[in-house]
Residue, then its C-alpha position, 0 to 999 in steps of 0.5 A: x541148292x542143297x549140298x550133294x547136288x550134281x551140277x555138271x558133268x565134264x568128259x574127256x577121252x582118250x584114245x590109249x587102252x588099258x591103265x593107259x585111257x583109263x581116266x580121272x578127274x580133279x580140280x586143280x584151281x578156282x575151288x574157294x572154300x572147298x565149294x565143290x568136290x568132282x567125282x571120278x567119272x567127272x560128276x560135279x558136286x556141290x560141297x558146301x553151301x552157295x551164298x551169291x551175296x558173297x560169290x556170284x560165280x566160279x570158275x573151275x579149272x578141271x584136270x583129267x588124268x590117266x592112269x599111264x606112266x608117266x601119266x598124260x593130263x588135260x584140262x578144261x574150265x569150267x564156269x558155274x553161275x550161282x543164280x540168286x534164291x530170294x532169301x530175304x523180305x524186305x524190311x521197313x527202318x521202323x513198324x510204325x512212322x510217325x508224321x503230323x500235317x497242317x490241314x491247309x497243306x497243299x496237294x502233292x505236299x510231302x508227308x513222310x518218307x518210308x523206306x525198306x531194305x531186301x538182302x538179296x541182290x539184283x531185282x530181288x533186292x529191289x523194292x516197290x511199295x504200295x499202300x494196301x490199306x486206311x487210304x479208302x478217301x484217296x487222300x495220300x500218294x505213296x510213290x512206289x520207287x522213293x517211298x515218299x507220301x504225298x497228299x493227293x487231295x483237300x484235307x479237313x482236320x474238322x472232318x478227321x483227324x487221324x489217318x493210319x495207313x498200312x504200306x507194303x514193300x515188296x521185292x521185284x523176284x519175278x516168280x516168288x516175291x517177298x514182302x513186308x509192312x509197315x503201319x504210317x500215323x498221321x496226324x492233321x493238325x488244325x488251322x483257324x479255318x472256322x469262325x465262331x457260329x451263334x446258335x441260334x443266330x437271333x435271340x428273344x428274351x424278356x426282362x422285369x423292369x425291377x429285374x437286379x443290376x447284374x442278373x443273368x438275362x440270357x446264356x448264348x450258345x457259340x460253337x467253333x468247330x476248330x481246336x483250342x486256343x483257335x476255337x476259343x472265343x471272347x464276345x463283346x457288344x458291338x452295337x445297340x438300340x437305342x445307340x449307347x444306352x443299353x445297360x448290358x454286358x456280355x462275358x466270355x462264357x456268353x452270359x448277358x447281364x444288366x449293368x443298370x436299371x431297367x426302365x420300361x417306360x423310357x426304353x421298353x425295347x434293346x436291340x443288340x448286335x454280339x460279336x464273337x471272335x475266336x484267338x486263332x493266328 
């Protein structure tokens, strides 16, 4: 309320004429900080400004006087609640939370926490949250009371990677709620949750018998759809046909080479089994 607005009125009467029942008003007690003046006719004026974070509520003590001699008072009381005005947004600790999670973390696992602070008192300070937008997969819960996250379903780093959720916090004022907002990254870490894929999984390749002791016969295509040092890989020769006389090696950038000379007529077909195996823990 601005200052100068009327908040009450008080009426006393008194049965004298003249000087005598002619009557006036002041306030004799429970005016902290001058916050109201009354008027002659007993109006109530607001003098300064209210702050109900600080004063909820006054308790006036009034006097009516007249103007006899001696003159003859009463008095009344006078309770004025200050009703609180939803001044204040709510307000995040931060503009943006940071948080990574591993991508094998179980359903209901907590990711962060946010929080946000109202001035005001009573409902209007206090605050519910929501997520308003980056949550289109469902993926997330944020609790509307504590302001945990939480997963709500499977995580697939391979998939995606990065999430940036937009969360609001808004005050409980039944008529005009205020709020504010906050921006939440978060980052998917990658588990050793593929292994390495050959492609294509069977190879053909023909080879000169004269072909030179270390030639490159063949480069091997293999993919791991995890992050490094999960996704990087060493490849060996695990078997063979004819048993143990292929004169081959295979190195880690997938490359088969001789490693002796080739011999049609003694051997004319390898078979070899490759094995892939990626560094992750």
């Amino acid at each position: 309320a601005v200052v100068g607005t009327a908040v009450v009125t008080v009426t006393a009467t008194d049965a004298d004429s003249n000087d005598n029942g002619k009557i006036s008003y002041k306030i004799e007690s429970g005016n902290s900080n001058s916050t109201f003046n009354i008027l002659s006719n007993g109006t109530i004026l607001l003098a300064a400004s209210l702050d109900v974070e600080k004063v909820e509520s006054y308790i006036l003590s009034v006097e009516g006087y007249d103007h006899g001699v001696p003159s003859l008072t009463g008095t009344a009381q006078v309770a004025i609640q200050i009703l609180a005005q939803n001044d204040f947004a709510p307000k995040f600790d931060r503009p943006i939370y940071s948080a990574e999670i591993l991508e094998n973390a179980t359903v209901n696992s907590i990711v962060t926490t946010v929080s946000a602070a109202d001035g005001d008192t009573g409902s209007q300070g206090e605050v519910s949250y929501s997520l308003t937008s980056g949550n289109t997969a469902g993926l997330f819960l944020l609790d509307a009371q504590s302001g945990e996250i939480r997963i709500a379903s499977t995580l697939d780093r391979e998939l995606n990677d990065f999430y940036s959720l937009s969360v609001t916090a808004t005050d409980n004022d039944p008529t005009q709620p205020k709020s504010g907002s906050s921006i939440v990254q978060i980052k998917i870490k990658d588990v050793n949750d593929n292994p390495p894929q050959f492609q294509p999984s069977v190879y053909a390749v023909s080879a000169n018998e004269h072909t030179s002791v270390g030639t490159s016969l063949l480069a091997l295509t293999v993919t791991d759809a995890d992050l490094p040092p999960n996704s990087n890989v060493t490849l060996k020769i695990v078997s063979s046909t004819p048993v143990d006389l292929a004169p081959f090696s295979v190195d880690n950038r997938a490359i088969i080479r001789t490693t002796s000379s080739l011999d049609l007529e003694s051997v004319p077909l390898y078979t070899l089994s490759i094995e892939a195996v990626d560094k992750g823990q």
